[in-house]
C-alpha positions as CSV (number, residue, x, y, z in Angstrom):
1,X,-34.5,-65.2,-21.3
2,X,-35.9,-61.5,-21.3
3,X,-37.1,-62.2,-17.6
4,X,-33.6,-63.3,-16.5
5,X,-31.9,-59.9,-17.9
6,X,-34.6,-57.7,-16.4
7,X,-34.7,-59.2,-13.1
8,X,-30.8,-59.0,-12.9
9,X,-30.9,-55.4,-14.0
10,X,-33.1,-54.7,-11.3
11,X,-30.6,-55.9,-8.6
12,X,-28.3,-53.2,-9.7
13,X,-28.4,-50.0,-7.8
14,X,-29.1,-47.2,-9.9
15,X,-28.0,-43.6,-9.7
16,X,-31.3,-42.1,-9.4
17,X,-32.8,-38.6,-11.0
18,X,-33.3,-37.1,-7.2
19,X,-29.7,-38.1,-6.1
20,X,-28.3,-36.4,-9.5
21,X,-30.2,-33.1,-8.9
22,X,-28.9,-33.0,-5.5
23,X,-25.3,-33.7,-6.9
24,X,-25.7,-30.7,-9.2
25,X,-26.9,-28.6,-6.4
26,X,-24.1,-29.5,-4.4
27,X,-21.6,-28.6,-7.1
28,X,-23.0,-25.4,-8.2
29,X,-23.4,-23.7,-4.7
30,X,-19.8,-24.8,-4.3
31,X,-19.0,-23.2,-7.2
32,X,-21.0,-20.5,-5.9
33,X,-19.2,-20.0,-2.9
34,X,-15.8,-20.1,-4.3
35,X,-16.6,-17.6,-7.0
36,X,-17.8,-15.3,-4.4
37,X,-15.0,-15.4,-2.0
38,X,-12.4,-14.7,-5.2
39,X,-14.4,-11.8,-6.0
40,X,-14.1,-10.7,-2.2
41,X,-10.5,-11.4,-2.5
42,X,-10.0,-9.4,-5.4
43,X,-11.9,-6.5,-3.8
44,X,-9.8,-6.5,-0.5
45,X,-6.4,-7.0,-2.4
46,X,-7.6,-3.8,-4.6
47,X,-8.2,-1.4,-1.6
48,X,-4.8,-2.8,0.0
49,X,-2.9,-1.5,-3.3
50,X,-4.7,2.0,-3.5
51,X,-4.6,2.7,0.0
52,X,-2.0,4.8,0.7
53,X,-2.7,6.2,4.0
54,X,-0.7,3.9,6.0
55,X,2.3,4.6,4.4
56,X,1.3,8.3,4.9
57,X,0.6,8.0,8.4
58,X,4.4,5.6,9.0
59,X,6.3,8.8,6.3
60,X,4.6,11.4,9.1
61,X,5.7,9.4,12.0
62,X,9.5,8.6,10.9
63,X,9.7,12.6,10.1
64,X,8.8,13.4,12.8
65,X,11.1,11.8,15.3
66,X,14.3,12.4,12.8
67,X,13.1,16.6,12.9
68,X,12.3,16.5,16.7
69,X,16.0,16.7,17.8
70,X,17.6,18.0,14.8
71,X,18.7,21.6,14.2
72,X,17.2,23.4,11.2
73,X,20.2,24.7,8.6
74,X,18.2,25.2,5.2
75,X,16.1,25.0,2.8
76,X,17.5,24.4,-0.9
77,X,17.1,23.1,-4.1
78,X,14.2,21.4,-2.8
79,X,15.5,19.8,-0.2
80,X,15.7,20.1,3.9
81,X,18.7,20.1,5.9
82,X,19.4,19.8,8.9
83,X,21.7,18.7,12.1
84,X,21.6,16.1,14.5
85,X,24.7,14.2,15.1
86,X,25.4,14.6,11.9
87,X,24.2,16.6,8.6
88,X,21.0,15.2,6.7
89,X,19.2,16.1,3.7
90,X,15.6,15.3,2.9
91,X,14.0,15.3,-0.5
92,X,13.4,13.7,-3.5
93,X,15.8,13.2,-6.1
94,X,15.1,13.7,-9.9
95,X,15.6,10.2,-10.9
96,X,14.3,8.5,-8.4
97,X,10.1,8.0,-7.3
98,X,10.7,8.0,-3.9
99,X,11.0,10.4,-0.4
100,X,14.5,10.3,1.0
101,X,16.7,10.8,3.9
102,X,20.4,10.8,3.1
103,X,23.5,12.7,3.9
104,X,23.9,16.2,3.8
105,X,26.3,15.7,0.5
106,X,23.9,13.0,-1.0
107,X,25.7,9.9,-0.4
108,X,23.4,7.1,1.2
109,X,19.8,7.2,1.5
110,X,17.0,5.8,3.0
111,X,13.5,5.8,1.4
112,X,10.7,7.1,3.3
113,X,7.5,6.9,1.2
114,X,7.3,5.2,-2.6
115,X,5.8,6.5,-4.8
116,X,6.2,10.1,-5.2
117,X,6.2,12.4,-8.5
118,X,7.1,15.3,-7.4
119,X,7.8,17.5,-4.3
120,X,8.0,20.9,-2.9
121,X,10.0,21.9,0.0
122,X,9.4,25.5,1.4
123,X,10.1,27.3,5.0
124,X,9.2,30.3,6.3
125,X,10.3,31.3,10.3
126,X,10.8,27.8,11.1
127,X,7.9,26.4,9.5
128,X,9.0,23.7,7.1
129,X,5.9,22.6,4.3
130,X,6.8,19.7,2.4
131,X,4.5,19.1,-0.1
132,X,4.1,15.6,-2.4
133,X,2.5,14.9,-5.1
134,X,1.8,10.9,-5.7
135,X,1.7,9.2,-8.9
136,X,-1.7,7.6,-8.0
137,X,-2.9,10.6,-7.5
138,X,-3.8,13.3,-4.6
139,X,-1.1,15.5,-2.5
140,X,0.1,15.4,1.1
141,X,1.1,17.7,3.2
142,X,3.7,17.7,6.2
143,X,4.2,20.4,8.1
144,X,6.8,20.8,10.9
145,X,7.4,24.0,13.0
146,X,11.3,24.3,14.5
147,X,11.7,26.0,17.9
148,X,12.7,29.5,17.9
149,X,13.3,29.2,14.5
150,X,15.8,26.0,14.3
């Protein structure tokens, strides 16, 4: 009877030692791999958050074309004005953490750059610095020269 049970158990095909280490091995460099690519993930989605300079570069770019046509009228309270077909104001308001374009009087806006804790406007013959300091840190500078003093 002992023979008859041994030679049946021999038919049946076994999950061997070699094949489980090669499972394992299988299974950990997957785990591997996908531990190594969320760390990547993590690192890339990090430097997206802190990097700043594309908004920078877009904030320089939109000034830019709204000043290249306008006429200079002031600077006040912090904030630039000007003319084009209408009157604008530039600046940041107390409550809010963000650069903005509105109307001369204050109504309406338009964000420019996030982000910002405080700023400081100044002109001298035509030569508007706007200075901002950003709540992650670090300052930015813009400055924008009017022709013959507009």
């Amino acid at each position: 009877m002992k023979k008859k049970f041994w030679n049946s158990c021999r038919k049946i095909r076994a999950f061997t030692l070699l094949e489980c280490l090669v499972a394992l091995l299988a299974i950990s460099g997957s785990v591997l791999v996908l531990s190594g690519l969320t760390k990547l993930m993590h690192q890339q989605i990090v430097v997206v958050q802190d990097d700043n300079t594309k908004d920078w570069q877009i904030f320089c770019q939109q000034m830019r074309v709204e000043l290249e046509n306008a006429h200079f009228d002031k600077v006040q309270n912090n904030f630039l004005y000007v003319t084009t077909s209408k009157a604008l104001r530039f600046g940041k308001t107390v409550t809010a953490d963000d650069f903005r374009k509105s109307a001369a009087d204050g109504t309406g806006y338009q964000p420019m750059i996030y982000g910002v804790k405080s700023t400081q406007i100044t002109e001298k013959n035509g030569l508007v610095d706007i200075q901002l300091n950003l709540e992650r840190g670090g300052k930015r500078e813009f400055l924008y020269e009017f022709s013959n003093g507009e």
